[in-house]
N, CA, C and O atoms as a GROMACS GRO file, in nm:
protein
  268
    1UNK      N    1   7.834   7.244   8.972
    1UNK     CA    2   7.799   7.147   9.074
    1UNK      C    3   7.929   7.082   9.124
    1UNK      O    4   8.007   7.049   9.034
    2UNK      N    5   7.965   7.057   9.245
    2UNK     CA    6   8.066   7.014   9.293
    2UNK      C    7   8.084   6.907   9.308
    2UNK      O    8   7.979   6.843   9.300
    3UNK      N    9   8.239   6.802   9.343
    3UNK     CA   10   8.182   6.637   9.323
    3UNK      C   11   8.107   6.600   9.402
    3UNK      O   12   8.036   6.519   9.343
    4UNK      N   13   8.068   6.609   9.523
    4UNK     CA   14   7.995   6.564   9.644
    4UNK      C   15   7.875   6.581   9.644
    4UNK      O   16   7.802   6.506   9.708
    5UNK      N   17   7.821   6.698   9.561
    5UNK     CA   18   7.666   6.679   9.562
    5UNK      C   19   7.662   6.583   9.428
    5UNK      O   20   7.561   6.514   9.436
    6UNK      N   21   7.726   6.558   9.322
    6UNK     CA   22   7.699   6.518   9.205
    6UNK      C   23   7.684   6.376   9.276
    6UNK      O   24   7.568   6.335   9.281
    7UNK      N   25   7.797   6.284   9.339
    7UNK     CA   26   7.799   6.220   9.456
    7UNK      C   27   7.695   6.144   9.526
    7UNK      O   28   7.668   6.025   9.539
    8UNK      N   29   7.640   6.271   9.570
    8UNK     CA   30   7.480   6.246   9.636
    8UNK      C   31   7.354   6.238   9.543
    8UNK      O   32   7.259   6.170   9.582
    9UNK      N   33   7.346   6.317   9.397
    9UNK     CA   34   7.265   6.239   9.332
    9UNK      C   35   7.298   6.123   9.217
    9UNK      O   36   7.229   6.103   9.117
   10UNK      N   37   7.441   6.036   9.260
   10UNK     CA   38   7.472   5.910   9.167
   10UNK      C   39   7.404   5.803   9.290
   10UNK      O   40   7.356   5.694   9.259
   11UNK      N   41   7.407   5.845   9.404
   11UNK     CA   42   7.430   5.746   9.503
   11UNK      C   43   7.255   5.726   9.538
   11UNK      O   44   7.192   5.623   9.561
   12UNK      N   45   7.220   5.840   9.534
   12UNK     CA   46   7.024   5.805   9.552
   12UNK      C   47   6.987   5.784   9.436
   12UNK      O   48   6.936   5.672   9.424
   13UNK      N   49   6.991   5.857   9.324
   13UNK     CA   50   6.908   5.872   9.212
   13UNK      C   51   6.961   5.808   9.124
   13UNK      O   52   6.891   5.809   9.022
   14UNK      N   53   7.082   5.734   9.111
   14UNK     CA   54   7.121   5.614   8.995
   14UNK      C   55   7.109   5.480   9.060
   14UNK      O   56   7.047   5.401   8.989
   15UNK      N   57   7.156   5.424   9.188
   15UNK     CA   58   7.188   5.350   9.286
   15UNK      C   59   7.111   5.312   9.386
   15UNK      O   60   7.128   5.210   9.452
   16UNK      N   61   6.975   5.435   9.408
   16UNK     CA   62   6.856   5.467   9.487
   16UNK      C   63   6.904   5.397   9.659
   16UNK      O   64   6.825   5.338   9.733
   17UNK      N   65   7.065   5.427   9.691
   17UNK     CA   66   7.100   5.432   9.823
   17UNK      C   67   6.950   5.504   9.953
   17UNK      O   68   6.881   5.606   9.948
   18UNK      N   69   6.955   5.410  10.034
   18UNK     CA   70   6.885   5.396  10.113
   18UNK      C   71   6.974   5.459  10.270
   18UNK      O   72   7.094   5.469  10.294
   19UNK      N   73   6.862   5.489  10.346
   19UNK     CA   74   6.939   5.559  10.469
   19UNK      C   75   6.990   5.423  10.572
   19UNK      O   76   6.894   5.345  10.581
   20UNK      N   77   7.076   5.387  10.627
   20UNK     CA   78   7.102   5.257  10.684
   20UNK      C   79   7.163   5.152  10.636
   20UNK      O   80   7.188   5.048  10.696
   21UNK      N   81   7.200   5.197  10.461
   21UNK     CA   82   7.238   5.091  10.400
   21UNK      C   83   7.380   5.123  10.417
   21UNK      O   84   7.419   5.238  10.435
   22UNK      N   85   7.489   4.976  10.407
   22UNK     CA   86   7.635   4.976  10.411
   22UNK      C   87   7.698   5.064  10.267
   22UNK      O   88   7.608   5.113  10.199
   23UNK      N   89   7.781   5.078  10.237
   23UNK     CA   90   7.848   5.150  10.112
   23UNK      C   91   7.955   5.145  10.126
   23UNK      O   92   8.020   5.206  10.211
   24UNK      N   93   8.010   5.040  10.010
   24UNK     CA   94   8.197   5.043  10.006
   24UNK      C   95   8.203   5.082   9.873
   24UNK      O   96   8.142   5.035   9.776
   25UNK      N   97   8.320   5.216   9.880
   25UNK     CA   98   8.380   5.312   9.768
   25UNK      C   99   8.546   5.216   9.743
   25UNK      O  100   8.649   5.232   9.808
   26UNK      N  101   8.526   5.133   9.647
   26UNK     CA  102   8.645   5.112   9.582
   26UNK      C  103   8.714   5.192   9.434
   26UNK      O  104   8.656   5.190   9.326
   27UNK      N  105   8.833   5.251   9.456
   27UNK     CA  106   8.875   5.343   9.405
   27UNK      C  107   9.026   5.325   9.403
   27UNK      O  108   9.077   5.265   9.497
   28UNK      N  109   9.120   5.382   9.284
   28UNK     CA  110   9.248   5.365   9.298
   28UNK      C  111   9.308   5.542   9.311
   28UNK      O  112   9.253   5.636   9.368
   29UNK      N  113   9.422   5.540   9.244
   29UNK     CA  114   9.493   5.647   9.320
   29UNK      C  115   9.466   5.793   9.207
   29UNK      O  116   9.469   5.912   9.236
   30UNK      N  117   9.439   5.727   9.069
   30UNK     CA  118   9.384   5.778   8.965
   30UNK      C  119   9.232   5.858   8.946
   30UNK      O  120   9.188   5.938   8.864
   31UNK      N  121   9.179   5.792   9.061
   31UNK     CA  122   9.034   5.815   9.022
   31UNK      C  123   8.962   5.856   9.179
   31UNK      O  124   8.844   5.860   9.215
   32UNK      N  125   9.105   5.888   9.257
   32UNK     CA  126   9.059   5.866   9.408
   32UNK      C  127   8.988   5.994   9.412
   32UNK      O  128   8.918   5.974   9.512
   33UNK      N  129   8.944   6.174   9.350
   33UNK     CA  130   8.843   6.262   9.425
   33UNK      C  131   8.773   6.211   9.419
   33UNK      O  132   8.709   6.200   9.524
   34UNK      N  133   8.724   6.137   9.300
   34UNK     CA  134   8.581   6.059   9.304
   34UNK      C  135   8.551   5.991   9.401
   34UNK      O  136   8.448   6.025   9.457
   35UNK      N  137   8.620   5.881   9.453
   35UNK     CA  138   8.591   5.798   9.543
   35UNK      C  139   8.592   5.860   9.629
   35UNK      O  140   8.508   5.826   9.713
   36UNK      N  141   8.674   5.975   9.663
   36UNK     CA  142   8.652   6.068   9.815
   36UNK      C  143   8.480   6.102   9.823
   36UNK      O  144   8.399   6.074   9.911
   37UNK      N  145   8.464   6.170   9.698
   37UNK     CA  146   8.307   6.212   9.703
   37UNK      C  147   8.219   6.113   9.734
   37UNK      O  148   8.140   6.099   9.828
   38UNK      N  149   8.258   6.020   9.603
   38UNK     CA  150   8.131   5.969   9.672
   38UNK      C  151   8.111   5.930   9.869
   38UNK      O  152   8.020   5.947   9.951
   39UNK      N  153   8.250   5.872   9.876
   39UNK     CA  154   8.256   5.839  10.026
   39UNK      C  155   8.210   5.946  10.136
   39UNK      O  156   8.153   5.916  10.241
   40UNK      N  157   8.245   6.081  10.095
   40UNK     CA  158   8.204   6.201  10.144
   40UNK      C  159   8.076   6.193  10.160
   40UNK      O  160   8.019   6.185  10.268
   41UNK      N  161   8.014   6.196  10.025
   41UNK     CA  162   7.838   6.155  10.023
   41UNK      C  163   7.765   6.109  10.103
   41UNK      O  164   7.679   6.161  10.174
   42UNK      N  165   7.821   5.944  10.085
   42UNK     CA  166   7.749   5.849  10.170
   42UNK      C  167   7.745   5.846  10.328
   42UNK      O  168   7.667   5.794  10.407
   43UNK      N  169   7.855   5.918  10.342
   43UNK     CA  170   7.864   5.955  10.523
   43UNK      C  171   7.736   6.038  10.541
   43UNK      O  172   7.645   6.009  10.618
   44UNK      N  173   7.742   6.171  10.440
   44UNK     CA  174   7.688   6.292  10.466
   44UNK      C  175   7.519   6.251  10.483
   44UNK      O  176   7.441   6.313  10.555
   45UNK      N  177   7.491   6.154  10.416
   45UNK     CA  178   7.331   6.066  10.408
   45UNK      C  179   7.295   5.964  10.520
   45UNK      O  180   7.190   5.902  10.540
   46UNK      N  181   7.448   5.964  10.605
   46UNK     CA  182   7.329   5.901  10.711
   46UNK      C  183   7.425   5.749  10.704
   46UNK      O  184   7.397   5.673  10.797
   47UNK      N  185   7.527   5.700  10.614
   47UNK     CA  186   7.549   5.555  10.562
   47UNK      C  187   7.639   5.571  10.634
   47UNK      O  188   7.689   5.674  10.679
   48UNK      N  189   7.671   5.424  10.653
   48UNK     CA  190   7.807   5.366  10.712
   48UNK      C  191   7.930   5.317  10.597
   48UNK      O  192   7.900   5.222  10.525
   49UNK      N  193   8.015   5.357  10.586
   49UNK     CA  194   8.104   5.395  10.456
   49UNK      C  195   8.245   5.348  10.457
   49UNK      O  196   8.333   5.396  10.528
   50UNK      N  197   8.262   5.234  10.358
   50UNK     CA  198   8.409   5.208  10.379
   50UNK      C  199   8.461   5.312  10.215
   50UNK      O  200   8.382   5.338  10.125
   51UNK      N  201   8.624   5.357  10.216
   51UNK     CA  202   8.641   5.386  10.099
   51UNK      C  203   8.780   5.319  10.124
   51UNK      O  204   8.865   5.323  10.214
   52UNK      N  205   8.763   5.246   9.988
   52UNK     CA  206   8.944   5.103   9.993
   52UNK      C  207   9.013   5.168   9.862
   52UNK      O  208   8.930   5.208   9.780
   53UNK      N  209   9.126   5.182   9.833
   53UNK     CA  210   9.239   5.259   9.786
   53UNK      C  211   9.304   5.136   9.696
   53UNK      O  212   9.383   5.070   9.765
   54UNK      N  213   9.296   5.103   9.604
   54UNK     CA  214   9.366   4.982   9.523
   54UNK      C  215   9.475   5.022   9.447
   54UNK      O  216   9.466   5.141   9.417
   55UNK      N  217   9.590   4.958   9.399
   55UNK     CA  218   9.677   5.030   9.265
   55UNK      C  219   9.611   5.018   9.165
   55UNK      O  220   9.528   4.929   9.148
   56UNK      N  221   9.636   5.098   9.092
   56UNK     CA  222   9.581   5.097   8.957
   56UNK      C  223   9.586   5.033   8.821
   56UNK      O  224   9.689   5.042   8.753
   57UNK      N  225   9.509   4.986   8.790
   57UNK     CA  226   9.488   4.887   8.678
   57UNK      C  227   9.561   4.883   8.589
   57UNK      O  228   9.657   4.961   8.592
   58UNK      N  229   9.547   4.788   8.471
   58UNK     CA  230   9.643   4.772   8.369
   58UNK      C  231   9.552   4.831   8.254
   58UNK      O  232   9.586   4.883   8.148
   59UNK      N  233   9.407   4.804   8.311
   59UNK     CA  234   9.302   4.806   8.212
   59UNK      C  235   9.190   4.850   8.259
   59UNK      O  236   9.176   4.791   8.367
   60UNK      N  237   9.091   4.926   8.240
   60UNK     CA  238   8.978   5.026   8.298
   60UNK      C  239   8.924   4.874   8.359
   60UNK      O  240   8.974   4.774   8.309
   61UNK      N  241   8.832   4.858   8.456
   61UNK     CA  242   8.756   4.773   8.523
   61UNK      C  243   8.786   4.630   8.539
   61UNK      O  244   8.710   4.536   8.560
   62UNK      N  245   8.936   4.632   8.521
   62UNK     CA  246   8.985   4.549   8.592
   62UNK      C  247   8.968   4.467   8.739
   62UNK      O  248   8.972   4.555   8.825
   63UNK      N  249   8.947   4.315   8.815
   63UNK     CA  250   8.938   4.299   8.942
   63UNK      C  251   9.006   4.348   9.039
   63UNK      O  252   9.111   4.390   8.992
   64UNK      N  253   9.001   4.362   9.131
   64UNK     CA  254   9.072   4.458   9.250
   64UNK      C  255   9.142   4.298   9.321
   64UNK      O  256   9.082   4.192   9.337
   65UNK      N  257   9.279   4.332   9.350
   65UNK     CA  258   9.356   4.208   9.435
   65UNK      C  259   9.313   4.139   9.505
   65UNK      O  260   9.204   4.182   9.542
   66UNK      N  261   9.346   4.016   9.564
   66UNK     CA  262   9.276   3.977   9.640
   66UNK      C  263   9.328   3.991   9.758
   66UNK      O  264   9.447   4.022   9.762
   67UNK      N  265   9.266   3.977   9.865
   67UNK     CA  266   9.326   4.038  10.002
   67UNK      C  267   9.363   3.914  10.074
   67UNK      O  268   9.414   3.920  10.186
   0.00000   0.00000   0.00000
């Protein structure tokens, strides 16, 4: 299974993304195919899709900077 369909069932079937709904993919430089996919995904369903690019943490789930 490739990331983009895996993607498409995190984003309906864990997340139960809706057609019309907004979707921002925050992701760093480490972990960015993922965030491509999913962002890939959420276009591919119909969503309006930001994907934001952060440096990477010191520590897994760390806050993202402030802007």
């Amino acid at each position: 299974m490739e990331l983009k369909e895996i993607g498409r069932n995190i984003l309906t079937g864990c997340m139960g993304l809706r057609p019309g709904e907004k979707v921002l993919i925050v992701t760093d430089d480490a972990k960015l195919p993922i965030g491509t996919a999913l962002y890939e995904s959420a276009r591919s369903l119909g969503n309006e899709s930001v994907l934001m690019l952060m440096p990477e943490g010191k520590v897994s789930g760390e806050e993202p900077l402030e802007c």
